[in-house]
C-alpha positions in Angstrom: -0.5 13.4 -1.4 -0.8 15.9 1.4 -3.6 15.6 4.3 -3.8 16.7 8.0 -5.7 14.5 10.2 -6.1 14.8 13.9 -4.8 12.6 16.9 -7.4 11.3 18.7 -7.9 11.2 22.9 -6.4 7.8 23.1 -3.2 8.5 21.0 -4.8 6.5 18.0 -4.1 8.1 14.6 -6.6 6.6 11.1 -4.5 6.8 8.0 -7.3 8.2 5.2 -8.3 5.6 2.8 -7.2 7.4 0.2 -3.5 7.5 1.4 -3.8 3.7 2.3 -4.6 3.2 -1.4 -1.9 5.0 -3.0 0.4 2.7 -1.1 -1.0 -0.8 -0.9 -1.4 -0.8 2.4 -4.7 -3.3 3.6 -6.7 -3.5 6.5 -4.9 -6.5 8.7 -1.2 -5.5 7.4 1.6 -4.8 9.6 3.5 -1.5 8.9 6.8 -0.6 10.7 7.2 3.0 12.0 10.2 5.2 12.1 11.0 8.6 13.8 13.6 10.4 12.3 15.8 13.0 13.6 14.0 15.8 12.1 10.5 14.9 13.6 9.1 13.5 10.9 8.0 9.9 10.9 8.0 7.2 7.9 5.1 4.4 7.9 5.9 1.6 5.4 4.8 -2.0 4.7 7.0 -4.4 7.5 6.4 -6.9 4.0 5.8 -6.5 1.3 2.4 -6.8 -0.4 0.4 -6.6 -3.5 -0.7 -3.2 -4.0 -4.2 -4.4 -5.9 -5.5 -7.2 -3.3 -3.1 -6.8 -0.2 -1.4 -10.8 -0.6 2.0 -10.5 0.9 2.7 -14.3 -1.9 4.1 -14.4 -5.1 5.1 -11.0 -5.4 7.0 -9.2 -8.5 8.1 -5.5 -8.8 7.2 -3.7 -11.7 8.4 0.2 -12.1 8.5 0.0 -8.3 4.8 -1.0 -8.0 4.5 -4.5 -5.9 2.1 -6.6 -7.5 1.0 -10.3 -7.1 1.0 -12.5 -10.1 -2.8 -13.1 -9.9 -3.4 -9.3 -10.0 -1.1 -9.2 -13.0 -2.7 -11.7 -14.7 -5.9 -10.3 -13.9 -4.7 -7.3 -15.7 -3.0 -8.5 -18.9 -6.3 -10.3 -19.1 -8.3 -7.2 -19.6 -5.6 -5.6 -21.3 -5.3 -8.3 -23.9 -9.4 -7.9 -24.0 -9.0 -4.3 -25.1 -6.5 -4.9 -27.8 -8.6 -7.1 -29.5 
């Protein structure tokens, strides 16, 4: 995803919902910044958390998408509904 945003007056910069969501990011998470030599800065989780409900416990990895066991469960739960 691609979006411009501006910089406001006091330096503060508000990452679009939208772009939040596609990487599990949450209100109250911490994020580490890094500038790289070209300019161009990288903002990623400092832990990692739960890309569904933001829990930074009981984490597993699947296809590179964090998720916590109670969000997993949560969804085998509806997909097991749907089979049926």
């Amino acid at each position: 995803m691609k979006t411009s945003k501006r910089i406001c007056k006091n330096g503060a910069l508000t990452l679009p919902k939208q772009v939040r969501a596609e990487v599990g990011l949450f209100p109250g998470n911490a994020v580490d910044i890094e500038t790289q030599s070209d300019g161009s800065i990288i903002i990623k989780p400092a832990i990692p958390c739960c890309r569904f409900c933001g829990s930074p416990e009981h984490l597993i990895n699947v296809e590179n998408i964090v998720i916590c066991t109670d969000c997993a469960e949560k969804i085998l739960t509806k997909v097991d509904k749907t089979n049926d």
